[in-house]
C-alpha positions in Angstrom: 30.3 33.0 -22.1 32.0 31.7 -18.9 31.4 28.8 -18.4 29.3 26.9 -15.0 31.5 25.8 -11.9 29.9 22.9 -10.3 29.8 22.9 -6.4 32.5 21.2 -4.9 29.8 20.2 -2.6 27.9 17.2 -4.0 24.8 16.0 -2.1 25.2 12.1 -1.6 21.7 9.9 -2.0 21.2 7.6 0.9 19.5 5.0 0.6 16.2 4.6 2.5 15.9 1.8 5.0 12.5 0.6 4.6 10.8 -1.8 7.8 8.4 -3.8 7.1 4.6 -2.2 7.8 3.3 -3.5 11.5 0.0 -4.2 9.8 1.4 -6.5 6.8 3.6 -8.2 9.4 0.3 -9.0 11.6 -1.9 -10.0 8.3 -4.3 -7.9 10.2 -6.5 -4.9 8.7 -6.7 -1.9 11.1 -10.5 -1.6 12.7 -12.3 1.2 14.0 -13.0 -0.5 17.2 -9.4 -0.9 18.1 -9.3 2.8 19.0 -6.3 2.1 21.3 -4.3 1.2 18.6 -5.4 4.0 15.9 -4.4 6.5 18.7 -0.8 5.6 18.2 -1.3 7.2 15.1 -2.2 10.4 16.0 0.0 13.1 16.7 -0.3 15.2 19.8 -2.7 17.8 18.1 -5.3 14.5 17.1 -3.8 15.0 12.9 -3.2 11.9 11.3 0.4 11.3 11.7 1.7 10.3 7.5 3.1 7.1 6.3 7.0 8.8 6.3 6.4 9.0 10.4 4.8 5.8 10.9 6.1 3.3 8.7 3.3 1.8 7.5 2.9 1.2 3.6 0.8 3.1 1.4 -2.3 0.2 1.2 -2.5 0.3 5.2 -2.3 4.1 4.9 -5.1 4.8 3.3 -7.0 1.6 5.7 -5.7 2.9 9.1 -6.8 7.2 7.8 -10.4 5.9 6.8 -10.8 4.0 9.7 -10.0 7.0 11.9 -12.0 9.1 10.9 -15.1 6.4 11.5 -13.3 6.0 15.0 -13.8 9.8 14.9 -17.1 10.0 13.6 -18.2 7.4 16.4 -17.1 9.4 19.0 -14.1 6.8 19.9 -11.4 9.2 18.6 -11.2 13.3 19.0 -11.7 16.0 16.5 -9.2 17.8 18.4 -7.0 17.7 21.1 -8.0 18.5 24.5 -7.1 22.0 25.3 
């Protein structure tokens, strides 16, 4: 059996530079009625933009999606973008 070559080509890890979450730095929940500030967190299509793109932590994730969609459900926020 021949035996494996490995790739001279080795992928190197970075390390990930994490910032600290806007929310946890603010000791501040995100609200529905701050629709101003949820809309920085939508992408140009009205999709939840995801924690990778944002840089906020998982815990404030999960806060600032629900609370769109109430913004949504209220009418504050749109289903879709505007054509």
């Amino acid at each position: 059996m021949p035996k494996k070559v490995k790739s001279p080509r080795r992928s190197t890890l970075k390390k990930k530079v994490t910032t600290p979450c806007p929310f946890c730095e603010k000791l501040r929940d995100p609200d529905y009625k701050d629709y101003k500030i949820l809309r920085v967190y939508l992408s140009d299509r009205s999709k939840i933009l995801g924690k990778d793109r944002t840089g906020v932590c998982s815990r404030h994730q999960r806060i600032l999606s629900r609370e769109i969609k109430r913004a949504r459900y209220l009418g504050l926020l749109p289903f879709i973008a505007e054509v």
